[in-house]
C-alpha positions as CSV (number, residue, x, y, z in Angstrom):
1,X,-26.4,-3.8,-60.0
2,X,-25.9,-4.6,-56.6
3,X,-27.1,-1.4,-53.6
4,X,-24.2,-0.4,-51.8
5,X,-25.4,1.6,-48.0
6,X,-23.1,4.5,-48.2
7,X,-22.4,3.8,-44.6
8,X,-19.2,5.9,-43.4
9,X,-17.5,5.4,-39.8
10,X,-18.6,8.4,-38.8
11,X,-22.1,7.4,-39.9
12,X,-21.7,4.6,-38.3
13,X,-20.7,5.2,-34.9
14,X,-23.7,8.3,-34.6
15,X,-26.0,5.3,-35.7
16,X,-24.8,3.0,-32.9
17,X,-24.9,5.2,-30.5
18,X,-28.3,6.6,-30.9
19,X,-28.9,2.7,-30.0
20,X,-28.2,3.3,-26.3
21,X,-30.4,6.7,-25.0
22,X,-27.6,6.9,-22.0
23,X,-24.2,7.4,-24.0
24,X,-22.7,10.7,-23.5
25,X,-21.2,10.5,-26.9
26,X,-17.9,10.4,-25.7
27,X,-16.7,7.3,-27.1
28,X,-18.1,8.1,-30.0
29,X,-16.0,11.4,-30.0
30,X,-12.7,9.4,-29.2
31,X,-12.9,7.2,-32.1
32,X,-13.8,9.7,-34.4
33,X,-10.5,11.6,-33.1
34,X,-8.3,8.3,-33.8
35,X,-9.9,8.4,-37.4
36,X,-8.6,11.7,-38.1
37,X,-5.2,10.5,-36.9
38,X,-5.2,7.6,-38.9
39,X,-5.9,9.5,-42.3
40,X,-3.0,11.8,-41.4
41,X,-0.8,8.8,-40.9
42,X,-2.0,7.0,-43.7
43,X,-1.4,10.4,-46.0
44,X,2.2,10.4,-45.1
45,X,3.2,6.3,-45.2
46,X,1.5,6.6,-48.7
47,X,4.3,9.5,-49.6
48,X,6.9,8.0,-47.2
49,X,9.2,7.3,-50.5
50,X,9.1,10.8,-51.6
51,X,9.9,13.0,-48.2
52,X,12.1,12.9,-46.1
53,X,10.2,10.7,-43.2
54,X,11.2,7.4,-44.1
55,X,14.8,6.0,-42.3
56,X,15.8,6.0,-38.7
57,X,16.2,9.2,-36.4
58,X,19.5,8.0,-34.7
59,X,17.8,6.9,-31.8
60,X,16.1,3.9,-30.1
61,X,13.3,3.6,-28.0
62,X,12.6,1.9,-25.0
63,X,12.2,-1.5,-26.2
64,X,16.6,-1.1,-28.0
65,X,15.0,-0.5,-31.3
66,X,16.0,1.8,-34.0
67,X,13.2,4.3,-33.6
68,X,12.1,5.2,-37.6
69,X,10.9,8.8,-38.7
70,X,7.5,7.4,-39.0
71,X,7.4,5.6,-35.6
72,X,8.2,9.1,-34.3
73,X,5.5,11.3,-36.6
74,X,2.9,8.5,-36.0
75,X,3.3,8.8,-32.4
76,X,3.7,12.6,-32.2
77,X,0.2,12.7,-34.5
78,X,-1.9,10.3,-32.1
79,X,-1.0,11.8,-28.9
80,X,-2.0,16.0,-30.8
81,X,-5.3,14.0,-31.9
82,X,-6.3,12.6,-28.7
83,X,-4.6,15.1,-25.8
84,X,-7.6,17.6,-26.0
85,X,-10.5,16.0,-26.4
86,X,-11.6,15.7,-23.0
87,X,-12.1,12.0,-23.3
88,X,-9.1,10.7,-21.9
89,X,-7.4,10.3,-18.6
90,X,-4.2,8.9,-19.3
91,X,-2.3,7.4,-22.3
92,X,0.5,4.9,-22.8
93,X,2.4,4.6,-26.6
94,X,5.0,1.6,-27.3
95,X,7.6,4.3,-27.9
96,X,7.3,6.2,-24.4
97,X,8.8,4.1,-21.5
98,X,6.2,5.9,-18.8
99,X,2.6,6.7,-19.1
100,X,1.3,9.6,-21.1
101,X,-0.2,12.4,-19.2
102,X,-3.2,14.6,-20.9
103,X,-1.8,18.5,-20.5
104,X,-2.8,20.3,-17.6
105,X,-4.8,22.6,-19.9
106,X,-7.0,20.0,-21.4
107,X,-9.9,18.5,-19.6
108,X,-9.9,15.2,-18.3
109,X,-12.2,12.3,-19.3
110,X,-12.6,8.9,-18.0
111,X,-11.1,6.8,-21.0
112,X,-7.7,5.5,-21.2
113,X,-6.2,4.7,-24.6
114,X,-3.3,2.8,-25.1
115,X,-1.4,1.9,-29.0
116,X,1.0,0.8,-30.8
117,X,1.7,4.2,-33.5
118,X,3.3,2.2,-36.1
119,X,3.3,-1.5,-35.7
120,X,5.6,-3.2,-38.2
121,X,7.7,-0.5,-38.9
122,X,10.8,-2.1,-39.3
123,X,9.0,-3.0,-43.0
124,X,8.7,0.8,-43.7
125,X,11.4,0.8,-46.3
126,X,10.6,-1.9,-48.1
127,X,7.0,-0.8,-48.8
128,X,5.3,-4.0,-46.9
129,X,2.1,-3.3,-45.0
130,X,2.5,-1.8,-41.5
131,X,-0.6,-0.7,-39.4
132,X,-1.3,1.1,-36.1
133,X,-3.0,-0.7,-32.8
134,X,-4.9,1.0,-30.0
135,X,-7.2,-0.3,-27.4
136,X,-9.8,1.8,-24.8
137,X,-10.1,0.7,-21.0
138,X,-12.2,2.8,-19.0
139,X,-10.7,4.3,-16.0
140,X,-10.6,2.6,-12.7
141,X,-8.8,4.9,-10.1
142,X,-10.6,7.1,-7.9
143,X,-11.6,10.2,-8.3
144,X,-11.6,13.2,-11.5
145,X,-7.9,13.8,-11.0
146,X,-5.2,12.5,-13.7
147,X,-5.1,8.9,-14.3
148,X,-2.9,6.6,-13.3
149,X,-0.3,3.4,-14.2
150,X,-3.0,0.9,-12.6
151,X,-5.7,2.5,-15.3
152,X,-3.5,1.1,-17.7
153,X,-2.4,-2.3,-16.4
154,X,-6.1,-3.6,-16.5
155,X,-5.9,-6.9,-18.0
156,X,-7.2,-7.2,-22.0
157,X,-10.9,-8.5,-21.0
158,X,-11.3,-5.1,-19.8
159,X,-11.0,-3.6,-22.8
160,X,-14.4,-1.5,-24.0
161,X,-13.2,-0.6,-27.5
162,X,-10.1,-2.3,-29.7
163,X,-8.9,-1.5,-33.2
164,X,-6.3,-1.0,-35.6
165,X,-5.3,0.4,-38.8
166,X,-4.3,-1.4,-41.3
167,X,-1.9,1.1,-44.5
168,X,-1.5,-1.5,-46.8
169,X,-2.4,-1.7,-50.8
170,X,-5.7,0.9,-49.6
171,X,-6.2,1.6,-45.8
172,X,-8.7,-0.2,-43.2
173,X,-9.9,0.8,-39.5
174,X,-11.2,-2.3,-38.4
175,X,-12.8,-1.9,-34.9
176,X,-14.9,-3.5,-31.9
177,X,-16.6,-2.5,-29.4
178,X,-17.1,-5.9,-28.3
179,X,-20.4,-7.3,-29.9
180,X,-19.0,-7.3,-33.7
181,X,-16.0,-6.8,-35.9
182,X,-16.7,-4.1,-38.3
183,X,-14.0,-3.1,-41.3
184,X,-14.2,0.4,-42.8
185,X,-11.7,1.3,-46.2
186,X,-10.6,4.6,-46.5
187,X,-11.8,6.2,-49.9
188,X,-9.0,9.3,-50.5
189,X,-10.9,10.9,-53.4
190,X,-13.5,11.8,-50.9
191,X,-11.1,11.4,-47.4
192,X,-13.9,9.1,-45.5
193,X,-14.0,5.7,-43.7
194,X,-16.7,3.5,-45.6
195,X,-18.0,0.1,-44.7
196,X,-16.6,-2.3,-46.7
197,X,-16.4,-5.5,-44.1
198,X,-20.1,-6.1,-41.9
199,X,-19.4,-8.3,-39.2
200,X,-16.3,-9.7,-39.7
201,X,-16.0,-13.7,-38.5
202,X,-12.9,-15.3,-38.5
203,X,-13.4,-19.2,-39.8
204,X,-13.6,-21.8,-37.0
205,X,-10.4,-23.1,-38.8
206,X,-8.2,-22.4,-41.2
207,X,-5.1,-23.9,-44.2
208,X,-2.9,-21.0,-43.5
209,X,0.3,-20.9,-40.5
210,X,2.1,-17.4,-39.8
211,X,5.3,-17.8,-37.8
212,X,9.1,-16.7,-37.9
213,X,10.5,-20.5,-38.8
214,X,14.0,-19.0,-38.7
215,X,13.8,-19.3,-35.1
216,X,12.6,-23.2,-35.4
217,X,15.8,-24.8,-33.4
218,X,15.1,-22.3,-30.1
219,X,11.0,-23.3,-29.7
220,X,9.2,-25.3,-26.9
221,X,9.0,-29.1,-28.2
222,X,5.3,-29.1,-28.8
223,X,5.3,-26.4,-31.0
224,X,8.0,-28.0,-33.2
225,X,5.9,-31.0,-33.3
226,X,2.8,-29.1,-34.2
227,X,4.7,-27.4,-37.1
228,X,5.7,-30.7,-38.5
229,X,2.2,-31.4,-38.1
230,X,0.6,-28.7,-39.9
231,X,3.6,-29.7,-42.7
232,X,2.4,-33.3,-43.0
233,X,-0.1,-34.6,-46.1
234,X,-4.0,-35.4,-44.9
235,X,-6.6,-34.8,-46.7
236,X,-8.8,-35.3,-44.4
237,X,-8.1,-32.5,-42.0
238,X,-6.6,-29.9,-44.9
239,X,-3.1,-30.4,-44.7
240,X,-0.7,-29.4,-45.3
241,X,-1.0,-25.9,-44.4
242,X,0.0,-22.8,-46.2
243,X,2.9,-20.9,-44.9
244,X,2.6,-16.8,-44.6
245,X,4.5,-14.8,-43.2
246,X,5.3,-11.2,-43.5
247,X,7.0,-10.1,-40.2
248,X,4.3,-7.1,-39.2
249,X,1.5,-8.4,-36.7
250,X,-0.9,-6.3,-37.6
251,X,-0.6,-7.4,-41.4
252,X,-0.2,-11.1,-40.4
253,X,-3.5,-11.2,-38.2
254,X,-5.9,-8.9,-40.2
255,X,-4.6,-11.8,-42.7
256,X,-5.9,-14.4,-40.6
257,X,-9.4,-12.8,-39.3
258,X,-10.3,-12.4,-43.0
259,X,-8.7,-15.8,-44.2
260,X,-8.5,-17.9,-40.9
261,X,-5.2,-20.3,-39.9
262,X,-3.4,-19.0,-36.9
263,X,-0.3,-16.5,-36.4
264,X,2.1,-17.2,-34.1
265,X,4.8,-15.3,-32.1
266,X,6.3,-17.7,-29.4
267,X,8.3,-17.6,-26.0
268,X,11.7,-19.6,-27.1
269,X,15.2,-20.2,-25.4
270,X,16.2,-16.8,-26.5
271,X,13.1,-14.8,-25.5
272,X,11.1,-16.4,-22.3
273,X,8.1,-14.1,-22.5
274,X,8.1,-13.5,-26.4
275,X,8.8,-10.2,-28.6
276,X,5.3,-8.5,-28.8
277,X,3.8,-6.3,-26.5
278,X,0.7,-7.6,-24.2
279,X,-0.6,-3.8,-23.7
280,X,0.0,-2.7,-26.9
281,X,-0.6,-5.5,-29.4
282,X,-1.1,-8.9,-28.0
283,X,-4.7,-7.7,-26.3
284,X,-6.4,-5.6,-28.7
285,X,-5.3,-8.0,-31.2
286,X,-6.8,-10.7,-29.0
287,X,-10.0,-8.7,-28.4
288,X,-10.6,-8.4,-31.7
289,X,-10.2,-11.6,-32.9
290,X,-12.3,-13.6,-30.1
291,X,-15.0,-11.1,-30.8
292,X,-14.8,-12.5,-34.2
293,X,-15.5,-15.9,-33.2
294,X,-11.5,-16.7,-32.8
295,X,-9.1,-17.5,-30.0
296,X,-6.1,-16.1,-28.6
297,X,-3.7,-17.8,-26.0
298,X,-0.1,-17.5,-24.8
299,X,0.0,-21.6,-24.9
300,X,-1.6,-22.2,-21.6
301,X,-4.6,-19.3,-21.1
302,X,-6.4,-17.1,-22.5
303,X,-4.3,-13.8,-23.4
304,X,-7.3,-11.2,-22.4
305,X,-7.0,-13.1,-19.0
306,X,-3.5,-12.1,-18.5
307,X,-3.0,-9.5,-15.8
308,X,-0.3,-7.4,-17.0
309,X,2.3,-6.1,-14.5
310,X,4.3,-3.6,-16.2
311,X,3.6,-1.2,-19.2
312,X,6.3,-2.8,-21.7
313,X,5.4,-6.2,-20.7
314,X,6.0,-8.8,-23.8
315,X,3.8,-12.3,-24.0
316,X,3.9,-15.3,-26.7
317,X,0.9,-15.3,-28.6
318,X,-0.7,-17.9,-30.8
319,X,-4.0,-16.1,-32.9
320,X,-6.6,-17.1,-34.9
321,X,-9.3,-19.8,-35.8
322,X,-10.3,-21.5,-32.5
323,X,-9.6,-24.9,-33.9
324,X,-6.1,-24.1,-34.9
325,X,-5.2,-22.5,-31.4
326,X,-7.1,-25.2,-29.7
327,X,-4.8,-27.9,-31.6
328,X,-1.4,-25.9,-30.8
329,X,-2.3,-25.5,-26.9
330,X,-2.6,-29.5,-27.0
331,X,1.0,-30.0,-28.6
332,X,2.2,-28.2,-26.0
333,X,0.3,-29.5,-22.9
334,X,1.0,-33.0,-24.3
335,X,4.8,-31.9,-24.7
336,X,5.1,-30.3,-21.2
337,X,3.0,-33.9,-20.2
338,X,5.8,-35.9,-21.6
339,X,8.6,-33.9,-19.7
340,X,7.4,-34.6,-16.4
341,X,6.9,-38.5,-17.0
């Protein structure tokens, strides 16, 4: 019988820490805080069929989306879990327009946490895997006093901590502080985090494409060419590639880190800066999966090198094995190439 370290999150995170004699322990506090949330989230998408939390509110946020009953609880939980703390600064959700600021009567830290409560949400209703993204930047305005907008437009390399959770057929918190990729499934007979994926590395390339072909006739050139490419017979280089594609990020790249390929979510005629969210999913997501030994690029750079200049602000994204996003950033260089000649 094979030994199994009963290693829980919690465990985990008191272990790495002991690791550096200067931490304060705060960060370990903070993620510890966003576990609790998570198991409260989890609890209630797993019984979203049977109360009266799944359908829309009547209202829309500020992106003009249909704002769902669990977009709504799973933001209201995360800010109750992580105003008090002490840890924090400042916050910014994907369903408030302005920044988040901690209540006068809580003490201030010098993190900044920013997340996506319910990513995919749209899926609620038919039962398909949804997940919620945050990412930690450390504070960079002056002073003990509240934090600021500029603390949270720091662009993604900034990032100290990024994560997400994944409520699926069991849940994950996959997490990284930067140095590894670390998976943790939630065991409810016993209502912990345990390690169930060490050091997570995305292959250096993968057989499987994510992307919403429905909106093939409005992409760049080079990325049509690069989907007939992935489409066409070689042996030799593993093609064709299998399509996937569910229509929830957070499902679609913890896909891909475990599996490799690449997920993609472009710019197109329609949309010139993309759909998804740089702050709130496009940069943890990246952090995550470079740390992993992937890539992440909005066609011509690096995403984490992005600096963001507004909260909301969306960015195409192309995620995944480095070989894969290497080979779609050519299509389109070679595409925009052939324009100018």
């Amino acid at each position: 019988m094979t030994k199994m370290r009963f290693m829980t999150l919690e465990r985990y995170i008191t272990e790495q820490e002991r690791k550096f004699p200067e931490a304060t322990g705060e960060l370990s506090r903070l993620l510890s805080d966003l576990a609790i949330a998570a198991k409260v989230i989890s609890r209630e998408v797993n019984k979203a069929g049977l109360v009266d939390i799944i359908g829309f509110t009547g209202e829309t946020n500020v992106h003009g989306e249909r704002v769902q009953k669990l977009d709504e609880y799973a933001h209201e939980m995360l800010f109750k879990a992580m105003d008090h703390g002490g840890h924090l600064c400042i916050m910014a959700s994907e369903e408030e327009e302005d920044i988040i600021h901690i209540p006068p009567q809580h003490n201030l830290g010098k993190y900044v946490l920013l997340f996506d409560p319910l990513d995919g949400s749209s899926n609620i209703d038919a039962n398909v895997s949804i997940g919620t993204i945050f990412s930690v930047y450390k504070r960079i305005s002056p002073g003990d006093g509240p934090g600021t907008i500029e603390d949270c437009l720091q662009p993604g390399y900034k990032q100290i901590i990024a994560g997400y959770v994944i409520y699926g057929s069991s849940t994950m918190f996959v997490y990284s502080a930067g140095t590894k990729v670390h998976g943790f499934t939630l065991d409810p007979s016993i209502g912990e985090f345990l390690l169930s994926h060490p050091d997570i590395k995305i292959p250096k390339k993968g057989k499987i494409y994510s992307i919403n072909e429905g909106n093939y006739k409005y992409w760049h050139p080079g990325l049509k060419k690069y989907i007939k490419y992935l489409q066409d017979i070689d042996p030799d280089t593993s093609r064709p590639y299998s399509s996937r594609y569910i229509g929830s990020m957070v499902a679609d790249v913890h896909r891909t880190l475990l599996y490799g390929g690449i997920f993609m979510y472009p710019a197109d005629v329609r949309n010139k800066k993309g759909k998804l969210r740089l702050m709130y999913e496009c940069n943890p997501m990246a952090f995550i999966v470079e740390t992993a030994g992937g890539k992440a690029s909005n066609g011509k750079m690096r995403i984490l090198e992005v600096q963001p200049e507004a909260l909301h602000e969306r960015c195409p994204i192309f995620i995944g094995s480095e070989d894969d996003v290497l080979m779609v950033e050519k299509f389109m260089a070679e595409a925009e190439k052939g324009k100018m000649m």
